[in-house]
N, CA, C and O of each residue as an XYZ file, in Angstrom:
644
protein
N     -49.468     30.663    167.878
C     -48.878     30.049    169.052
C     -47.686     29.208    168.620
O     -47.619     28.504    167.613
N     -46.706     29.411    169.606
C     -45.266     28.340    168.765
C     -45.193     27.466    170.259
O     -45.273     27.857    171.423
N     -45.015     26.177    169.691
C     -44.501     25.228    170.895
C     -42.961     25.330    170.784
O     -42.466     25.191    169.666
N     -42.133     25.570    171.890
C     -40.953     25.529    171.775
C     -39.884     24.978    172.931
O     -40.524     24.489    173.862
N     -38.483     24.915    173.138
C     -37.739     24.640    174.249
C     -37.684     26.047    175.024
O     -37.132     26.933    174.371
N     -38.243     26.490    176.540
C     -38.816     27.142    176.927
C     -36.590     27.983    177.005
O     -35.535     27.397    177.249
N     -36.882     29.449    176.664
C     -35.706     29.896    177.147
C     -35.230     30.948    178.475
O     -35.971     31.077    179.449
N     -34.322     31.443    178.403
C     -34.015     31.740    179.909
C     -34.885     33.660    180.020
O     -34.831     34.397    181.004
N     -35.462     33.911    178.907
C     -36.153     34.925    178.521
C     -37.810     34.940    178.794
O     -38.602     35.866    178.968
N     -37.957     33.521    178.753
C     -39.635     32.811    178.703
C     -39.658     32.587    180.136
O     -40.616     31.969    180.600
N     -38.490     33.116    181.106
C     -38.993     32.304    182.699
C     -39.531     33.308    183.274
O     -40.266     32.684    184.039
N     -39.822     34.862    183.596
C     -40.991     35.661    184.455
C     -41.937     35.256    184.181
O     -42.749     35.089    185.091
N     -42.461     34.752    182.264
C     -44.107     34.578    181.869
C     -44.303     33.169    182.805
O     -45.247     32.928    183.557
N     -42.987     32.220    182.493
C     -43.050     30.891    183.150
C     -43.679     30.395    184.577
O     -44.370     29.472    185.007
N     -42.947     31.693    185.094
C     -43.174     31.105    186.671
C     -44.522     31.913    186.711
O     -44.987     31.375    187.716
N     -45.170     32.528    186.455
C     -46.138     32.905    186.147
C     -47.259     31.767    185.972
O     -48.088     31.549    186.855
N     -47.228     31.263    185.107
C     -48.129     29.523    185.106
C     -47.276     28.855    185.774
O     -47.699     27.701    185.711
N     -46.452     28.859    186.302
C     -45.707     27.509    187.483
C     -46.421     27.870    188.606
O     -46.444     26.891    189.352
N     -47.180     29.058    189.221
C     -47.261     29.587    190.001
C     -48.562     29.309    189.965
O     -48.954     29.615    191.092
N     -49.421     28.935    189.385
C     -50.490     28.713    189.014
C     -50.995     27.325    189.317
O     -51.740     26.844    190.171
N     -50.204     26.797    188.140
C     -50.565     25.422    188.725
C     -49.886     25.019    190.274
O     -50.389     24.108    190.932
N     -48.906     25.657    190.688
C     -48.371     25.250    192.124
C     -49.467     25.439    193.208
O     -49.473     24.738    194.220
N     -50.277     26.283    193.003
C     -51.683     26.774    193.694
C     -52.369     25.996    193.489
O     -53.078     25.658    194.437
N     -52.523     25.397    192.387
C     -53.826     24.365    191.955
C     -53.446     23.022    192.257
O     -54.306     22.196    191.953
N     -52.418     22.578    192.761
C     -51.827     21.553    193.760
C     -51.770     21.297    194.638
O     -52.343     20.345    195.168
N     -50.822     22.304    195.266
C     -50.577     22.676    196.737
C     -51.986     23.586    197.490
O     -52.028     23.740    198.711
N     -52.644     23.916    196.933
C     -53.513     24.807    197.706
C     -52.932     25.785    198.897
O     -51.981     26.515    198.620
N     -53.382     25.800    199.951
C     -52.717     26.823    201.023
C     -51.110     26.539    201.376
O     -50.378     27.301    202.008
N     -50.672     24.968    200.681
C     -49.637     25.056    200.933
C     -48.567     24.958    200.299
O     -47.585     24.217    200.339
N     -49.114     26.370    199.323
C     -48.222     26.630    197.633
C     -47.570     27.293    198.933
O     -47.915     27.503    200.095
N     -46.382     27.528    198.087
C     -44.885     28.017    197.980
C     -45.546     29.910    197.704
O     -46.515     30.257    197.028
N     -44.494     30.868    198.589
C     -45.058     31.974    197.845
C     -44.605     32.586    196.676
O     -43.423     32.616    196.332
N     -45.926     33.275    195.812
C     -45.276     33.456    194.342
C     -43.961     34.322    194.395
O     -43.150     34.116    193.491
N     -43.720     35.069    195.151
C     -42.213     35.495    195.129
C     -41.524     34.423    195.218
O     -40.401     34.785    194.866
N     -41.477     33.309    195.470
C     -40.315     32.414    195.365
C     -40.289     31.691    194.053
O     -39.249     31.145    193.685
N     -41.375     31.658    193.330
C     -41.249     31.132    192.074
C     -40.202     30.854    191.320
O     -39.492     29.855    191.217
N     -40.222     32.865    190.324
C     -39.187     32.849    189.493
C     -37.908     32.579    190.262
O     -37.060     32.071    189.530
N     -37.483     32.774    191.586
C     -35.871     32.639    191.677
C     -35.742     31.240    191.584
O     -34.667     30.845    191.135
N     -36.607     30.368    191.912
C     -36.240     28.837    192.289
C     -36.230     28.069    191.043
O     -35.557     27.058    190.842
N     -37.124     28.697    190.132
C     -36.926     28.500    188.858
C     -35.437     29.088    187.681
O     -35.038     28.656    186.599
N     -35.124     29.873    188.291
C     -33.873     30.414    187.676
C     -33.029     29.906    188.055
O     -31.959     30.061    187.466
N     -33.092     29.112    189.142
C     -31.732     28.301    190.078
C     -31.982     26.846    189.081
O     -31.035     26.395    188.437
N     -33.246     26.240    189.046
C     -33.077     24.899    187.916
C     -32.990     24.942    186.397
O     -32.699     24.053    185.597
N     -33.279     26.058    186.239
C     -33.360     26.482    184.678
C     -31.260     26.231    184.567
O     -30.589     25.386    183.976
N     -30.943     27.183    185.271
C     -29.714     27.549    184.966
C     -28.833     25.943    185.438
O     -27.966     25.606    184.631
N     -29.001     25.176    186.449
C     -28.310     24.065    186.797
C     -28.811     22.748    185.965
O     -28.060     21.781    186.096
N     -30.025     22.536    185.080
C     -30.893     21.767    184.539
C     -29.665     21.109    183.246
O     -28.792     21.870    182.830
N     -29.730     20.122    182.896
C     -28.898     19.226    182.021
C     -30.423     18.079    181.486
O     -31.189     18.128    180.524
N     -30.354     17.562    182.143
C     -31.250     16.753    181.535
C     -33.111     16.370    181.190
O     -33.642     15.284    180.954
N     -33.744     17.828    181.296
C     -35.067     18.065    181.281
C     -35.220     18.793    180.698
O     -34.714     19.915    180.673
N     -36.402     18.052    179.721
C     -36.120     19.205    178.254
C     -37.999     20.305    178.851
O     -39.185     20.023    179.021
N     -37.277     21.296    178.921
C     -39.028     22.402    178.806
C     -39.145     23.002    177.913
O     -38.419     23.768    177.280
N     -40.909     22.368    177.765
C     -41.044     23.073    176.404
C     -42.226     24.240    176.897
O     -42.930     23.972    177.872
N     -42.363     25.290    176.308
C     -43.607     26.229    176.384
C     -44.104     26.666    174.917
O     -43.700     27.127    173.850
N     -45.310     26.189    175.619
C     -46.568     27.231    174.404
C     -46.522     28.757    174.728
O     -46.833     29.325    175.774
N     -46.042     29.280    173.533
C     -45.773     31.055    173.691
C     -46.640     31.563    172.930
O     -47.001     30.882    171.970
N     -47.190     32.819    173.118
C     -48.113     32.897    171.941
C     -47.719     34.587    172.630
O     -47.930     34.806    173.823
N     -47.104     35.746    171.643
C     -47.573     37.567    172.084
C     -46.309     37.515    173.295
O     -46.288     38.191    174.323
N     -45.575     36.799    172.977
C     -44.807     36.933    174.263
C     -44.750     36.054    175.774
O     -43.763     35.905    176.495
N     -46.009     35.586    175.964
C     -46.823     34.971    176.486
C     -46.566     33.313    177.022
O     -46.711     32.708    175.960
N     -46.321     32.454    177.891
C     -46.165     31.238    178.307
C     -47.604     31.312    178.257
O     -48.203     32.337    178.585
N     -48.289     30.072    177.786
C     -49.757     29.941    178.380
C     -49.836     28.486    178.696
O     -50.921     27.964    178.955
N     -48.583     27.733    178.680
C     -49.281     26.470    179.077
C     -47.330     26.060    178.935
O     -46.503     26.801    178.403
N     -47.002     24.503    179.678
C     -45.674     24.178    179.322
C     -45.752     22.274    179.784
O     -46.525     21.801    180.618
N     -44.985     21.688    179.170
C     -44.377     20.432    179.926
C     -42.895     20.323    180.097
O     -42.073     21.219    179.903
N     -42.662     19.044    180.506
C     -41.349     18.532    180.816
C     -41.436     17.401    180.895
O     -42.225     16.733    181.565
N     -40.278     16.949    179.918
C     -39.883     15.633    179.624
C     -38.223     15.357    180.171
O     -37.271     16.079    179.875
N     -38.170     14.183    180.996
C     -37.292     13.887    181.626
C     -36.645     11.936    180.736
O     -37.189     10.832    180.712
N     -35.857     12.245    180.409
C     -35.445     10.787    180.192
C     -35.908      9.605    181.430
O     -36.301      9.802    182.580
N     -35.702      8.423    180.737
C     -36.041      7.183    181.550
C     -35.198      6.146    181.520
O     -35.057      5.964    180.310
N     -34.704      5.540    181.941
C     -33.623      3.987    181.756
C     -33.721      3.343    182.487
O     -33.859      3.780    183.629
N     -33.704      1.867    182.228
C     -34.058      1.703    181.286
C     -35.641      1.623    180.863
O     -36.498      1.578    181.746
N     -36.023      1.608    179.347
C     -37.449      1.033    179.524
C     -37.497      0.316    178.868
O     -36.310      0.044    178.686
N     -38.341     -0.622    177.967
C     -38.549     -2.256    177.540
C     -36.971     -2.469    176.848
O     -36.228     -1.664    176.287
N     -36.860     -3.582    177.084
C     -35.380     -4.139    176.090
C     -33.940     -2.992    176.188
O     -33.160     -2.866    175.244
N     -33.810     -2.291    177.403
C     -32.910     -1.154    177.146
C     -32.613     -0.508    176.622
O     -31.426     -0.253    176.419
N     -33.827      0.216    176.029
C     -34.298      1.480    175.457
C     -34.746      2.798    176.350
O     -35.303      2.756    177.447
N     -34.443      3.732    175.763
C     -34.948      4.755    176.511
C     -36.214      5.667    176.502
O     -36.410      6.378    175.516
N     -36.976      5.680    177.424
C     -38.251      6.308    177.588
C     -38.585      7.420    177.423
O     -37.696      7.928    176.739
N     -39.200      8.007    177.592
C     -39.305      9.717    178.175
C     -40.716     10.248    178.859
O     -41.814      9.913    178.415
N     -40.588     10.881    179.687
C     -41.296     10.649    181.084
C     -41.888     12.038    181.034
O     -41.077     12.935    181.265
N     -42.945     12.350    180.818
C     -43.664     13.826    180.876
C     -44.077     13.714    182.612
O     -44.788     12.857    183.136
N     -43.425     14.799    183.229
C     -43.704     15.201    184.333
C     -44.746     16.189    184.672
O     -45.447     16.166    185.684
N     -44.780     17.211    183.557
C     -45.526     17.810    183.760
C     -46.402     18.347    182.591
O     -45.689     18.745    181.670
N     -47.433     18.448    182.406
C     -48.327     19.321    181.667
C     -49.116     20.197    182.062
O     -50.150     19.770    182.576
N     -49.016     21.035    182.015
C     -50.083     22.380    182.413
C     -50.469     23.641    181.281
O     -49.688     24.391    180.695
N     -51.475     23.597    181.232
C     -52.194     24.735    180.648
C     -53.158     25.970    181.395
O     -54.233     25.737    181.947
N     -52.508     27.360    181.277
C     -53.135     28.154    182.004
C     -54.531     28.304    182.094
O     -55.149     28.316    181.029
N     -55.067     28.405    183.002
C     -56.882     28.271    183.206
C     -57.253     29.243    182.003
O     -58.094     28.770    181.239
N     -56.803     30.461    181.704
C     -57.388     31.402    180.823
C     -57.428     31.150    179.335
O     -58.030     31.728    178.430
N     -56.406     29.863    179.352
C     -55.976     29.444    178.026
C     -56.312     28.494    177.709
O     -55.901     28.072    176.628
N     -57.297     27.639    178.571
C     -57.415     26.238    178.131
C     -58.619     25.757    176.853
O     -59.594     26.507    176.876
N     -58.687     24.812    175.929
C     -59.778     24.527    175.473
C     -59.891     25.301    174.323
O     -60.964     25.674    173.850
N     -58.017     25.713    173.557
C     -57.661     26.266    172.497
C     -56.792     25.171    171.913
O     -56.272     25.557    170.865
N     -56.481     24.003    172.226
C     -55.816     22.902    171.754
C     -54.016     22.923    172.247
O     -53.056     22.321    171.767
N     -54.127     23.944    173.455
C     -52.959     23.754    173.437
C     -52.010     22.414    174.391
O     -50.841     22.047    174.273
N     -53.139     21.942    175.341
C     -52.433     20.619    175.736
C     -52.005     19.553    175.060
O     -51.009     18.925    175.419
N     -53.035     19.103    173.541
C     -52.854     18.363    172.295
C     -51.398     18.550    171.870
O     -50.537     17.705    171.628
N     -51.333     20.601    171.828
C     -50.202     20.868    170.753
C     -49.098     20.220    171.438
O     -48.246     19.572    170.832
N     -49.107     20.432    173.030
C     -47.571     20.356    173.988
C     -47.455     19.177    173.660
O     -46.386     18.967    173.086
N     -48.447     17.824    173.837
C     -48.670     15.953    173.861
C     -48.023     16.206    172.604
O     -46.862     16.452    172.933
N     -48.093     16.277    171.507
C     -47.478     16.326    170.361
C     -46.117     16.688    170.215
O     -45.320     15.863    169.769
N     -45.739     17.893    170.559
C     -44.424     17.962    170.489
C     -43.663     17.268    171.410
O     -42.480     17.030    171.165
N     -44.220     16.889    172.504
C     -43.241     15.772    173.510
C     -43.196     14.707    172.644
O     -42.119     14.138    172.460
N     -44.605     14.198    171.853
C     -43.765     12.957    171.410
C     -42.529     13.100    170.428
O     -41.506     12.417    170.491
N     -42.875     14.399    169.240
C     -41.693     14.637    168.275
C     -40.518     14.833    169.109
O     -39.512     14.708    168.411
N     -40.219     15.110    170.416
C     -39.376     15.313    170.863
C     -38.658     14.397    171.504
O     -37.431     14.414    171.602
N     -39.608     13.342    172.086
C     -39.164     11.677    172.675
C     -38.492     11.205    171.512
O     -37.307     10.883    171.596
N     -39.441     11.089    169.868
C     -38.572     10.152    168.939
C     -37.451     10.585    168.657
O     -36.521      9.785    168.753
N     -37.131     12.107    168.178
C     -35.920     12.880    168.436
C     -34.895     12.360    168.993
O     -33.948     12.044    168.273
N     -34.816     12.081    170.812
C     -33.951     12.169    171.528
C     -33.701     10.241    171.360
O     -32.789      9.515    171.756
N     -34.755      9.998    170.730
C     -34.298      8.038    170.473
C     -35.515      7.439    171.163
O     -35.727      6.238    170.990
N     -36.346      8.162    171.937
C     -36.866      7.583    173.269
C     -37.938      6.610    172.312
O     -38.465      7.004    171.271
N     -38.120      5.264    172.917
C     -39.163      4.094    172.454
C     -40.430      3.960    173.146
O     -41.209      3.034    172.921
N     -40.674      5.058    174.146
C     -41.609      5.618    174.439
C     -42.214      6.718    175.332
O     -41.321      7.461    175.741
N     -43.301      7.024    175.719
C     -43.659      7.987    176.240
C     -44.507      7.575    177.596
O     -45.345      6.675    177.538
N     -44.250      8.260    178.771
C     -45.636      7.486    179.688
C     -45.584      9.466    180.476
O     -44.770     10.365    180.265
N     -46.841      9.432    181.369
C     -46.973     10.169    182.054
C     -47.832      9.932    182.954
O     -48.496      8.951    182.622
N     -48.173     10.386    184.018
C     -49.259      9.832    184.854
C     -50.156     10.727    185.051
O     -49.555     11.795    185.161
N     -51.405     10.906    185.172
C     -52.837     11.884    185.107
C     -53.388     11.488    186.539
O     -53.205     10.360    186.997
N     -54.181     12.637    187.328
C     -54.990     12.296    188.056
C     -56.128     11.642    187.785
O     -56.751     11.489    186.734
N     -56.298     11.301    188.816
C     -57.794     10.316    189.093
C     -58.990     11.392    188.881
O     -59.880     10.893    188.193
N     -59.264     12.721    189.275
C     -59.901     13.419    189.505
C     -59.769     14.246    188.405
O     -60.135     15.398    188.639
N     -59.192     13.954    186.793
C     -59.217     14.897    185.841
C     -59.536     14.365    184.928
O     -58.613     14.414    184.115
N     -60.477     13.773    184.500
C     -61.067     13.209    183.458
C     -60.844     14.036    182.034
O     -60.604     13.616    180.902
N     -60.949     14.845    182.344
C     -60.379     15.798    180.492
C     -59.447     15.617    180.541
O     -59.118     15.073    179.487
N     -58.332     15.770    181.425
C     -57.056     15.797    180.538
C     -56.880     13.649    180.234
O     -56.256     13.034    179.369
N     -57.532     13.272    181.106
C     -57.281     11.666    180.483
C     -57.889     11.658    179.360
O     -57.255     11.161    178.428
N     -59.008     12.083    179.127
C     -59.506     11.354    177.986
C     -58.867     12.379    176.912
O     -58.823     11.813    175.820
N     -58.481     13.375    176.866
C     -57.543     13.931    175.871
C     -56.370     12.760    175.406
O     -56.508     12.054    174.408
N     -55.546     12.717    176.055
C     -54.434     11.530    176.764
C     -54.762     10.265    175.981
O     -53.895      9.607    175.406
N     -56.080      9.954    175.987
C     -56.750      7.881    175.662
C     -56.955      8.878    174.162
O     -56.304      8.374    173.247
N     -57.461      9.738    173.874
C     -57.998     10.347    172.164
C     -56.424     10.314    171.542
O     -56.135      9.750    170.486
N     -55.747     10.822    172.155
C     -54.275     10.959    171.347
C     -53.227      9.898    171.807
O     -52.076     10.186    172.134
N     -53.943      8.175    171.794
C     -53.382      6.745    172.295
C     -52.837      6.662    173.008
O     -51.897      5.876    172.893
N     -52.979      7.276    174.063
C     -52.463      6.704    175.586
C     -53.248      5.840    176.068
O     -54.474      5.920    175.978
N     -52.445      4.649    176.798
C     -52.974      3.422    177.189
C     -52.986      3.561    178.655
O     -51.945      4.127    178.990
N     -53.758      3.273    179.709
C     -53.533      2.648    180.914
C     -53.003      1.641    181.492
O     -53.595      0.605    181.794
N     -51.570      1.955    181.725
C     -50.771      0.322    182.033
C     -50.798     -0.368    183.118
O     -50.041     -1.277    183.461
N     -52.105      0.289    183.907
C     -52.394     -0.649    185.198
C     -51.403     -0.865    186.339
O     -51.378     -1.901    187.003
N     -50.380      0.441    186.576
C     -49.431      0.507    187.259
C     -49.912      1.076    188.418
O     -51.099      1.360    188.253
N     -49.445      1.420    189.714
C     -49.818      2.174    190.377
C     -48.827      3.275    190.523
O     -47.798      3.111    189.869
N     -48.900      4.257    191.168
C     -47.812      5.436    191.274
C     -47.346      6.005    192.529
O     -47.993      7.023    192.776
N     -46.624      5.789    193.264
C     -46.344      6.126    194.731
C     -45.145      7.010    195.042
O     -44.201      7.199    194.275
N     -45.291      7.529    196.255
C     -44.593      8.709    196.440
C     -44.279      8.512    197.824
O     -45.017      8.083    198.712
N     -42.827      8.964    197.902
C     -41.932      9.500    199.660
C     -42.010     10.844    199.489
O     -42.065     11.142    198.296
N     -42.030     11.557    200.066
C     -41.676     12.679    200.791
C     -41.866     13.095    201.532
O     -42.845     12.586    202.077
N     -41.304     14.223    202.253
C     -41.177     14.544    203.600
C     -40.838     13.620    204.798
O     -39.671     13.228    204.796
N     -41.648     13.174    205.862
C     -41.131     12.536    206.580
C     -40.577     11.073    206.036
O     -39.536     10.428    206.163
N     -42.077     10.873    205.239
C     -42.115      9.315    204.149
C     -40.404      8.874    203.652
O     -39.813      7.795    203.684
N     -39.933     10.397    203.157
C     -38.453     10.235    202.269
C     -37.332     10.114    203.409
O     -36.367      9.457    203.021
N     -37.261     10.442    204.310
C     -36.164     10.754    205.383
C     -36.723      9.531    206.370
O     -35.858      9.171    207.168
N     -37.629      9.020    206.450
C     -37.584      7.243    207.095
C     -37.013      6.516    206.041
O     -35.852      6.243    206.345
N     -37.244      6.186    205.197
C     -36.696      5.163    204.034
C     -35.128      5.445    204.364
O     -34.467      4.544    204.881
N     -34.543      6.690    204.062
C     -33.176      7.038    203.779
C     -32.636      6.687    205.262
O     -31.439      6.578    205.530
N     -33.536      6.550    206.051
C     -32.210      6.735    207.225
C     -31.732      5.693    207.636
O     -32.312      4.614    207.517
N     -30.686      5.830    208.145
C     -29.560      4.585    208.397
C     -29.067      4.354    206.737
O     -28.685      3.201    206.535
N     -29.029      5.060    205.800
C     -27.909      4.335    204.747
C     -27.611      5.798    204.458
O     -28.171      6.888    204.344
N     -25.938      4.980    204.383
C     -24.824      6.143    204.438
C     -24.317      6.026    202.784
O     -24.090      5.003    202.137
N     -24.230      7.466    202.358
C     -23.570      7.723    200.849
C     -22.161      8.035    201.446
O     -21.809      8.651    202.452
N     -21.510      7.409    200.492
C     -19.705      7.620    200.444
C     -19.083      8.316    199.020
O     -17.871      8.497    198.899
């Protein structure tokens, strides 16, 4: 298995597990898998600052994250923000979420970043305690979200120029 920066060759296997976990999120109100790969080929190709990495193994995506820079974080340093981790159901419980946590961090110190955070569900106890085994701390933050109507009340009435 190679952990790597996922390339524009690795995106049919990709959206393939994007499509997967988008189901295991969204439930009935995933996106359909025909829309996957194109929507993914539209950010792959416009993407600058999100590094994807995939576990490949035979050709194969079986699992991927994404690390997004942060600014600032303590003392005006820069962070790096795992958005996503996923490992394909068929693949899991071969070490490959460990391998991805690992190379994000070689890849945070890399890019300078002074640290790493990501946020886990409440309802996934393996992947946390994977997460607390390989020193992730709980920083007692909470995590909140706009969208949809939530995002378009906040925004309205302020005008971009």
């Amino acid at each position: 298995m190679d952990i790597r920066p996922a390339t524009e060759a690795d995106l049919p296997s990709l959206a393939r597990v994007m499509d997967e976990e988008n189901i295991h999120y969204e439930g009935d109100d995933a996106m359909p898998a025909d829309d996957v790969l194109p929507k993914l080929k539209r950010w792959f190709s416009a993407n600058t600052d999100t590094l994807m990495l995939v576990a490949v193994e035979d050709h194969q995506v079986l699992g991927f994250a994404t690390l997004v820079p942060l600014f600032p974080a303590g003392n005006l340093n820069v962070g790096m923000f795992i958005k996503d981790l996923y490992v394909a159901a068929d693949a899991r419980g071969r070490g490959i979420g460990e391998a991805l946590m690992r190379r994000c961090a070689a890849e945070a110190q890399r890019l300078g970043a002074t640290r790493l955070e990501l946020t886990v569900d409440k309802d996934n106890p393996r992947a946390r305690a994977l997460y607390e085994q390989l020193g992730g701390r709980d920083t007692n933050k909470a995590y909140l979200r706009w969208d949809g109507a939530a995002m378009a009340a906040l925004a309205e009435e302020t005008e971009i120029v």
